[in-house]
C-alpha positions as CSV (number, residue, x, y, z in Angstrom):
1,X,18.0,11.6,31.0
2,X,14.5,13.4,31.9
3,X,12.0,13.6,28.4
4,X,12.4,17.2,27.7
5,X,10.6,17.6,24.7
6,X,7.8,15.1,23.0
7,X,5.2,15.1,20.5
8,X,2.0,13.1,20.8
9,X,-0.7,12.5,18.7
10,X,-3.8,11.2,20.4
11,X,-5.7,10.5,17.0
12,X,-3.0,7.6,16.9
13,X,-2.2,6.5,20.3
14,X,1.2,6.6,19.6
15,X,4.3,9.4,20.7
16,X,5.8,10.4,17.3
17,X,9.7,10.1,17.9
18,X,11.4,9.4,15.5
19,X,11.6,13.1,15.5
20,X,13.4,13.3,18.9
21,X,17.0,13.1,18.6
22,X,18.5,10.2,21.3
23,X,21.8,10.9,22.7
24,X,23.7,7.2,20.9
25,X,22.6,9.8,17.5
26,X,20.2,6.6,16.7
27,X,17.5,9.1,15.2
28,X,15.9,5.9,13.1
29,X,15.3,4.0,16.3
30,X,14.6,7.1,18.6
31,X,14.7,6.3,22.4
32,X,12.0,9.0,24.5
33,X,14.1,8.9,27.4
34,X,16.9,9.6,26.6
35,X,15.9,12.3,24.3
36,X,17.5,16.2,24.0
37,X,16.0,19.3,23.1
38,X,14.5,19.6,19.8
39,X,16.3,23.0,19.4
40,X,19.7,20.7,19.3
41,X,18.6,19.0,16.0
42,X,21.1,20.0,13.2
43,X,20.7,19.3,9.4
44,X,23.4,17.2,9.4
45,X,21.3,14.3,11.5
46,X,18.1,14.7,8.3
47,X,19.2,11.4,6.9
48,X,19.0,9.7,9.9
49,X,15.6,11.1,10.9
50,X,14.5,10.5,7.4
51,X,15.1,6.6,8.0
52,X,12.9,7.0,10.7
53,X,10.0,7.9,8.6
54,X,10.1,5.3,6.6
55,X,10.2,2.7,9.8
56,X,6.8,2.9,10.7
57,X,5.6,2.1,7.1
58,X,7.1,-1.7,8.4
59,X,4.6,-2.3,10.7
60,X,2.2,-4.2,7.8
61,X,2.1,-7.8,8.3
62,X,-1.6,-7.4,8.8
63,X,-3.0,-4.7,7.5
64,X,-1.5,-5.0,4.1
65,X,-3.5,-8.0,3.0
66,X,-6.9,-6.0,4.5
67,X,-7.7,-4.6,0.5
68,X,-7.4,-8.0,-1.4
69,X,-9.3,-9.8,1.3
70,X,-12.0,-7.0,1.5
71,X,-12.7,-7.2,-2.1
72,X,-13.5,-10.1,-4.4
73,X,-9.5,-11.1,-5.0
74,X,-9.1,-13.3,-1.9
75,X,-10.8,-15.6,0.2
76,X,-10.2,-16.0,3.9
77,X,-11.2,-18.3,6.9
78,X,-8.3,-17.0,9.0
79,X,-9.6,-16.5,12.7
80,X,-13.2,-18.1,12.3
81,X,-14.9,-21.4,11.1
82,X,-15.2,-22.7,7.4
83,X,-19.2,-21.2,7.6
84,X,-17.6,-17.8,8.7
85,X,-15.4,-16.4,5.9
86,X,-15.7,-13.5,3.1
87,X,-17.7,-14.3,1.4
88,X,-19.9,-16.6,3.1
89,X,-20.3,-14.0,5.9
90,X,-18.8,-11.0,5.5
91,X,-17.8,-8.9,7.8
92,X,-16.7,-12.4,10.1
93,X,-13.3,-11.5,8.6
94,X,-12.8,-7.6,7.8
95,X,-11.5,-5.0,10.0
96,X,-14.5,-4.2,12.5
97,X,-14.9,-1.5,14.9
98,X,-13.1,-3.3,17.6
99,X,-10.0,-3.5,15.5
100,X,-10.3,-6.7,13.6
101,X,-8.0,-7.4,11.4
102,X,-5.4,-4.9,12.0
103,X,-7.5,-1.8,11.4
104,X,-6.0,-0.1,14.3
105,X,-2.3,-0.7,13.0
106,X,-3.3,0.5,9.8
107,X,-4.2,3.7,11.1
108,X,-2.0,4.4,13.8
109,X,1.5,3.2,11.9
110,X,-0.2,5.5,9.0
111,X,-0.3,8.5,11.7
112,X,3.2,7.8,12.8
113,X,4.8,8.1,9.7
114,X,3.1,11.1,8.9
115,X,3.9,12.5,12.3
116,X,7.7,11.9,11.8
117,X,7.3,13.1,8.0
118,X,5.9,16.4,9.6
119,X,8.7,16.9,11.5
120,X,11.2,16.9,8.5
121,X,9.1,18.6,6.5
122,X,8.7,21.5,8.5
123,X,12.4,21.7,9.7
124,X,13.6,22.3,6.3
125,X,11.3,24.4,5.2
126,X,11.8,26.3,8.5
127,X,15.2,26.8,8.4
128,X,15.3,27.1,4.2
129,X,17.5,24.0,3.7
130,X,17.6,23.9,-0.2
131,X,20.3,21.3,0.0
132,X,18.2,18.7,1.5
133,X,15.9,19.5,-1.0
134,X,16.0,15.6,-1.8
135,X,15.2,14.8,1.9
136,X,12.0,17.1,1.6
137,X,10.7,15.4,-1.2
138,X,11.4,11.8,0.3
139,X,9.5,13.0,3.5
140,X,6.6,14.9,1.8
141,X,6.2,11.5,-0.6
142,X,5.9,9.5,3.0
143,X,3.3,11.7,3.9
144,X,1.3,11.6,0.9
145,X,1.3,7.5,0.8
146,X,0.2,7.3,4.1
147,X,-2.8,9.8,3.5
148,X,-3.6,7.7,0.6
149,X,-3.6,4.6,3.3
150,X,-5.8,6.4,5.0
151,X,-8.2,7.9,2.8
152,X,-8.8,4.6,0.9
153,X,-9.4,3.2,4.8
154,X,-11.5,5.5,5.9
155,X,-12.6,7.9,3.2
156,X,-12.0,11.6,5.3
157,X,-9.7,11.4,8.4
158,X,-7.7,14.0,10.1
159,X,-5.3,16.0,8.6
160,X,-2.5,17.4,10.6
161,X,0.7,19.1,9.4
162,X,2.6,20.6,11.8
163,X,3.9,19.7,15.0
164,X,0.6,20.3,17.2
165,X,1.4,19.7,20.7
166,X,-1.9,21.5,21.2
167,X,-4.8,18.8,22.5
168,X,-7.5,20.9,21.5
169,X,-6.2,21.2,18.1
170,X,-5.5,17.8,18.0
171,X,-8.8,16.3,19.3
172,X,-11.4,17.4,16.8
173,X,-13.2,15.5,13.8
174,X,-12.3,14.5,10.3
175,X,-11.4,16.6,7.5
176,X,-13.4,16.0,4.2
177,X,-12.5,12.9,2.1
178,X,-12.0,15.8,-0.6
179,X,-9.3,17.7,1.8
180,X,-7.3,14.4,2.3
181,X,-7.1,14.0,-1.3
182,X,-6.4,17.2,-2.0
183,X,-3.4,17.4,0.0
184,X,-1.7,14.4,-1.6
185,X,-2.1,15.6,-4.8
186,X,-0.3,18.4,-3.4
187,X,2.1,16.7,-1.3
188,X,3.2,14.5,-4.5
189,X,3.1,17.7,-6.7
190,X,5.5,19.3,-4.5
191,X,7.8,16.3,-4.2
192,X,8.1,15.3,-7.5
193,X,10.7,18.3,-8.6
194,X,13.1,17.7,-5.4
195,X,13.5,14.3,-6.2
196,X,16.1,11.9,-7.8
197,X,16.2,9.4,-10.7
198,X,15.5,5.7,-9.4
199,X,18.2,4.2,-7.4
200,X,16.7,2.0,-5.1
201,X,13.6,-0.1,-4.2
202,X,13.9,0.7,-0.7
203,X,13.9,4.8,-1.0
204,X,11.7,7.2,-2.5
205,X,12.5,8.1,-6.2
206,X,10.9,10.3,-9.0
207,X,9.3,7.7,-10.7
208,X,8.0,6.3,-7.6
209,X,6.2,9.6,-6.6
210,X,5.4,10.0,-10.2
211,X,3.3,6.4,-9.5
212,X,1.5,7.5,-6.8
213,X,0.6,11.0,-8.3
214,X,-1.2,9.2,-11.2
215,X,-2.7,6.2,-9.2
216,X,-3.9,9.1,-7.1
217,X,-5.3,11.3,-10.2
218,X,-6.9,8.0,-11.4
219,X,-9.0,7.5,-8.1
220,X,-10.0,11.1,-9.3
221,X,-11.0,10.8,-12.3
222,X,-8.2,13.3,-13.8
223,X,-7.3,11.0,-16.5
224,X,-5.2,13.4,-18.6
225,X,-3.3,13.5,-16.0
226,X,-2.6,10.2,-14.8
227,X,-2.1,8.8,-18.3
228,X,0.8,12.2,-18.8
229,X,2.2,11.3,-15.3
230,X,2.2,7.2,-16.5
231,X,3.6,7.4,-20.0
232,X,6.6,10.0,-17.6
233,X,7.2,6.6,-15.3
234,X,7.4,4.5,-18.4
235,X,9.9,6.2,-20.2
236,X,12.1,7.5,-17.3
237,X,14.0,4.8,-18.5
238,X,15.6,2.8,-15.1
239,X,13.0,0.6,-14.5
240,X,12.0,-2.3,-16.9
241,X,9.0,-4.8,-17.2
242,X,11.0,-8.1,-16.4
243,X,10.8,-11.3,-18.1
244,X,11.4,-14.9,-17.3
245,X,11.0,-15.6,-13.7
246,X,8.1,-13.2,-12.5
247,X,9.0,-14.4,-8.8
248,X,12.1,-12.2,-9.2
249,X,10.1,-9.1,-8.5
250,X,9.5,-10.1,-4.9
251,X,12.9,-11.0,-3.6
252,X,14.8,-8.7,-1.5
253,X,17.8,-9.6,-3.5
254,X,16.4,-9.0,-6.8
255,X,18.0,-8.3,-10.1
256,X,15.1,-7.0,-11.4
257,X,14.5,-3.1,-11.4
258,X,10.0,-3.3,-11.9
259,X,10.0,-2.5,-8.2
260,X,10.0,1.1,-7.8
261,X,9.0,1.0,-4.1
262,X,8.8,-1.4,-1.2
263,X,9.1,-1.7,2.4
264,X,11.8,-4.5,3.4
265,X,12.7,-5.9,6.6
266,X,15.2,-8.3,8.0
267,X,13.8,-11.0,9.9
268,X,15.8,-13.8,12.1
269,X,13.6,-16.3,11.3
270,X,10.3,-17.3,9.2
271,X,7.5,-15.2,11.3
272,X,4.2,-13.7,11.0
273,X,5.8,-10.6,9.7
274,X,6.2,-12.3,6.1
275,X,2.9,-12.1,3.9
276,X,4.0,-16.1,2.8
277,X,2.3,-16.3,6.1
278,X,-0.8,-14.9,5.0
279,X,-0.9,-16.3,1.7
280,X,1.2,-19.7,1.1
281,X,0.0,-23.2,2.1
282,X,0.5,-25.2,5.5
283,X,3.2,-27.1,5.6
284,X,4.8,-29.0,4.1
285,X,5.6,-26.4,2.0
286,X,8.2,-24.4,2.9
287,X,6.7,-21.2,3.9
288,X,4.7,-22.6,6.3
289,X,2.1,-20.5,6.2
290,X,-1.7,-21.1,7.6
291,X,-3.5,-22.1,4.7
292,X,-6.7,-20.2,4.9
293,X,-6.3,-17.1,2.4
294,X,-6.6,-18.3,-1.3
295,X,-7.1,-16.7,-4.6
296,X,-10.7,-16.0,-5.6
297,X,-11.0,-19.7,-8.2
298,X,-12.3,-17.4,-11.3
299,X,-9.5,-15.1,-10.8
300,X,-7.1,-17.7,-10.9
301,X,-8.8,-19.9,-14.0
302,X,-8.2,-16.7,-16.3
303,X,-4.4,-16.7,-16.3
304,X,-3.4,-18.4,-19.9
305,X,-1.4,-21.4,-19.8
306,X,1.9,-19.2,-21.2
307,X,1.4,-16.2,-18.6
308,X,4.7,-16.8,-16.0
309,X,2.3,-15.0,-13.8
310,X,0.4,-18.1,-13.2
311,X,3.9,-20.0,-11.9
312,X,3.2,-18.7,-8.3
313,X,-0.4,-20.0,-8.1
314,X,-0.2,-23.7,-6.6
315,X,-3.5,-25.9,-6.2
316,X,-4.1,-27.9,-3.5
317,X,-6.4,-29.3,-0.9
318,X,-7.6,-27.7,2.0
319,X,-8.3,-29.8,4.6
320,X,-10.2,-27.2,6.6
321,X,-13.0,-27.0,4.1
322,X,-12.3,-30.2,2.3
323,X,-12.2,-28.6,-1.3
324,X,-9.2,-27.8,-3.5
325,X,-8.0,-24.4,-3.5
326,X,-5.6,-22.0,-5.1
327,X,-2.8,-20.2,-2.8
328,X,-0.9,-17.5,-4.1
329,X,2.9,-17.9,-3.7
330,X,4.0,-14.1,-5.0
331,X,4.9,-13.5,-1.8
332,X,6.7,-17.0,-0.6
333,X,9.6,-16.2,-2.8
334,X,10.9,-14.9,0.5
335,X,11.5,-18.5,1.6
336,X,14.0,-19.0,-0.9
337,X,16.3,-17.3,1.0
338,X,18.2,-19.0,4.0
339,X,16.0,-18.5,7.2
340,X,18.6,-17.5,9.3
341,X,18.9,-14.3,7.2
342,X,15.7,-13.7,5.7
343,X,14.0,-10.5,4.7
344,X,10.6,-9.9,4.5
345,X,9.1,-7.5,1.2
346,X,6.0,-5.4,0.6
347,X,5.8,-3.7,-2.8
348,X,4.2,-0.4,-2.4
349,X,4.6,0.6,-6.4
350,X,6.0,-1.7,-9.2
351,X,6.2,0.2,-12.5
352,X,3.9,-2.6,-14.5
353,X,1.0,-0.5,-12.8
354,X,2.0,2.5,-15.0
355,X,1.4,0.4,-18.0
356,X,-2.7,-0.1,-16.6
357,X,-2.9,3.0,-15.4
358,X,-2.1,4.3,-19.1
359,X,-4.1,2.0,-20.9
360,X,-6.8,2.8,-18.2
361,X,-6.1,6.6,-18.8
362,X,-6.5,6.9,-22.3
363,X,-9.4,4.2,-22.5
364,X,-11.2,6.6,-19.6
365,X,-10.8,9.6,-22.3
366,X,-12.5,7.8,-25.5
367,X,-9.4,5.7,-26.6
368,X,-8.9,2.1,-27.2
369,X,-5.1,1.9,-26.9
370,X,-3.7,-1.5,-26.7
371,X,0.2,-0.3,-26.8
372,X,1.0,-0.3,-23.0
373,X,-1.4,-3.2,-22.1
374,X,0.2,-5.4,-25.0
375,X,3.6,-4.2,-24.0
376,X,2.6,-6.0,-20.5
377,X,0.8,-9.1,-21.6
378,X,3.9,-9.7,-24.0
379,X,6.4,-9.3,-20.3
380,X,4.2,-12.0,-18.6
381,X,3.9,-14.9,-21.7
382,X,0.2,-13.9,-22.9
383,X,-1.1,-13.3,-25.9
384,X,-1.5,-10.1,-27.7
385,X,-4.4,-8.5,-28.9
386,X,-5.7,-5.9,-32.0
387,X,-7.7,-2.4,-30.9
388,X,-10.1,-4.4,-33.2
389,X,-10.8,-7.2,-30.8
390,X,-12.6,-4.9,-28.5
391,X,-16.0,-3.2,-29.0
392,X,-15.4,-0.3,-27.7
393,X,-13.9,1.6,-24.3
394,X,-16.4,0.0,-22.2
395,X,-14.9,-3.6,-23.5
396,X,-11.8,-2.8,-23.1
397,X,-12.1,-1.5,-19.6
398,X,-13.5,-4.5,-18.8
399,X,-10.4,-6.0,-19.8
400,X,-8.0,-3.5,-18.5
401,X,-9.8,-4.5,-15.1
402,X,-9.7,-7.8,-15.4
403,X,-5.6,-7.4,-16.2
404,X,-5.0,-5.3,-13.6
405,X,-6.9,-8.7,-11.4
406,X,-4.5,-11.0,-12.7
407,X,-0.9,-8.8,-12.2
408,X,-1.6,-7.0,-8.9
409,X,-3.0,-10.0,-7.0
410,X,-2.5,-9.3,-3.2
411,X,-0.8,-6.0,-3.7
412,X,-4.0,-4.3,-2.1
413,X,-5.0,-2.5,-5.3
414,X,-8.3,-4.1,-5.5
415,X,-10.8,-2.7,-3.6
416,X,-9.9,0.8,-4.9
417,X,-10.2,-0.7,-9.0
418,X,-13.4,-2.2,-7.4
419,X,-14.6,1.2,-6.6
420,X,-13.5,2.7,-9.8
421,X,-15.3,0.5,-12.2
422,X,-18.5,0.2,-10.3
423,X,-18.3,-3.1,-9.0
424,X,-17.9,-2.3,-5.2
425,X,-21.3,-1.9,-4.4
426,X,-22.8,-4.3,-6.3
427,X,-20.6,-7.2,-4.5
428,X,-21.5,-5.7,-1.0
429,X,-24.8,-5.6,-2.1
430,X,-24.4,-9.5,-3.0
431,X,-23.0,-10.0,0.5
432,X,-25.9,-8.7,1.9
433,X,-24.1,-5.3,2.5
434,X,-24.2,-1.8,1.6
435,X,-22.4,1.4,0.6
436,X,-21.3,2.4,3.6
437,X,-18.7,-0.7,4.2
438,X,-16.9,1.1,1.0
439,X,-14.9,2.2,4.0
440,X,-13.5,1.0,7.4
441,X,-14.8,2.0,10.6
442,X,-12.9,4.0,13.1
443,X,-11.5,1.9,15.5
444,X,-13.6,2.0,19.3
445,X,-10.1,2.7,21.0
446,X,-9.6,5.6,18.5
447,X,-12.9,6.9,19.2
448,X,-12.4,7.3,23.3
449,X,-9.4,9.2,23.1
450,X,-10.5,11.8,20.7
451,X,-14.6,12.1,21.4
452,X,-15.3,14.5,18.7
453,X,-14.2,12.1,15.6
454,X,-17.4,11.0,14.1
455,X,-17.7,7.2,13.2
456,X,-18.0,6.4,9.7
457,X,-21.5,5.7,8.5
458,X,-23.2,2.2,9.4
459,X,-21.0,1.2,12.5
């Protein structure tokens, strides 16, 4: 069947279809040729379209480890010598203009979700379909995460909306990094009312948008209102801080409920797509995986003996660069399943970060609060500590930081927390770096098909 109707995005060099209803009714694996008039679209296919949205969030393997190994969290040699690796050199192995590094997935599987998000977004408010009010607010929450992507990437980028098929509009340079941020505040503020309790890992919930909202105020600085939005999260009541086996959190088949968002895909086989790729050892350990990313060593020494969070570090020597190293295993709980039906997990939001961000919060605002960040510490085995023990809110930020370090370990929260307590600059500064590798650049590909996008600063 002849393309009748298509929607293409040049800014991501990629045709946004999940929003094109196929003729097999396969909306969350769109086919463009065999596509039917957009006018033919009914409510009814919304879910299906909806799945499609979240798709494009999969495409990850790469780009998800890019904040930890940015920032001061993880060490890599992947791609390059042992006298070529961040640290040592730095930009050897960060996402360059040429698209090291997955920079140009990052942004165009960012600009793809958004484009599909668009499309639902503006159907139902088109047509004023209250009863996929639920649907909206999954959409509008898809749309807001992937702005964040982008905004922490690349600091202002291009915002777009609606379904431009308009090249003009299309081609034109970045909106402010204030704009960006602006909309996902109001993104998340809109979705937040239209949506559900917690249900599942694997779909947008309250709580989950609630997350995002105050991880987004916190970049801010609006710490009233990330530490009201955290305390919501924590008492919504679904979702607990586990104990025990802190593995458990990163299995697809998980019977623990601190996950409140993640992107999961089945897999036929152990492949690049897992992160035990990126992060496990060589063989023979089971994962497989290439051996050169490791945990920064002082990062890895601060863990108390007690803390279960310190079970999925493993020690061992690296016979690339002769020395002993420390690999993080968070993510090689997938090769505990059977490989012939294996599933691959990235966490997008577990709710342990509401605890930080409301200790963070109310340390930001004058307050040394040790409730939520106790109530953690107690959840992984460590000790527990007085409001006493700290100075003041300047010592206890210091150890709010440092907490955050040891629980979201190649999540990609880093860099941002980097930013936020002043230690960014300083550590590109050590590296011989300076403020304007706070962001990525613009890929060169990018950069030819839309001429008037202006490259980031120092590229």
């Amino acid at each position: 069947m002849k393309i009748i109707y298509k929607i293409q995005y040049s800014i991501a060099s990629l045709l946004l279809v999940a929003c094109l209803l196929s003729c097999d009714k396969s909306l969350d694996k769109p086919v463009p040729d065999t596509s039917i008039p957009l006018e033919k679209v009914q409510p009814g296919d919304l879910p299906l379209l909806l799945r499609g949205a979240y798709r494009p969030l999969g495409i990850y393997y790469q780009p998800y480890p890019v904040w930890d190994i940015y920032s001061d969290d993880i060490t890599s040699i992947q791609g390059s010598s042992p006298a070529q690796f961040n640290p040592r050199s730095y930009d050897d192995c960060n996402p360059n203009v040429q698209d090291g590094f997955g920079n140009g997935r990052l942004y165009n599987s960012a600009y793809t979700a958004i484009g599909n998000a668009n499309f639902i977004i503006n159907y139902i408010r088109t047509k004023g379909l209250t009863d996929y009010n639920s649907i909206l607010g999954e959409a509008l929450t898809i749309r807001a995460y992937n702005y964040y992507r982008l905004a922490e990437a690349y600091g202002g980028v291009i915002l777009t909306l609606d379904l431009e098929t308009d090249i003009s509009v299309i081609r034109r340079d970045k909106n402010t990094e204030e704009e960006v941020y602006a909309h996902i505040t109001k993104d998340l503020t809109d979705a937040i009312p239209l949506l559900g309790d917690f249900k599942s890992a694997d779909n947008v919930s309250k709580p989950a948008a609630q997350l995002l909202l105050a991880r987004t105020y916190l970049h801010l600085g609006k710490n009233k209102e990330a530490y009201d939005l955290s305390e919501e999260v924590i008492k919504s009541g679904k979702n607990k801080l586990s104990e025990g086996d802190f593995g458990d959190n990163f299995r697809y088949a998980s019977k623990s409920s601190e996950m409140l968002w993640r992107l999961s895909e089945p897999i036929t086989g152990y492949e690049r797509g897992g992160l035990y790729t990126m992060y496990s050892p060589p063989p023979p350990f089971r994962g497989a995986g290439i051996g050169l990313t490791w945990v920064d060593p002082t990062l890895a020494q601060s863990y108390e003996p007690s803390d279960i969070r310190a079970s999925l570090l493993l020690k061992r020597h690296n016979n690339t660069i002769g020395e002993a190293v420390t690999y993080l295993l968070k993510f090689s709980t997938d090769t505990l399943q059977p490989s012939s039906n294996a599933f691959i997990v990235y966490p997008i939001a577990r709710i342990s970060e509401a605890y930080l961000i409301s200790a963070e919060a109310a340390a930001r605002q004058g307050q040394v609060v040790v409730t939520r960040y106790n109530e953690l510490r107690k959840a992984r085995g460590s000790s527990q500590k007085l409001a006493t023990a700290f100075a003041n809110t300047t010592a206890f930020l210091a150890e709010i930081e440092a907490e955050r370090r040891r629980e979201l370990v190649g999540e990609g929260r880093r860099w941002q927390d980097m930013k936020r307590f002043g230690k960014a600059i300083p550590y590109l500064q050590s590296k011989g770096q300076d403020a304007t590798r706070l962001f990525l650049p613009f890929n060169s590909t990018e950069l030819l098909r839309n001429i008037k996008l202006s490259q980031n600063k120092g590229y």
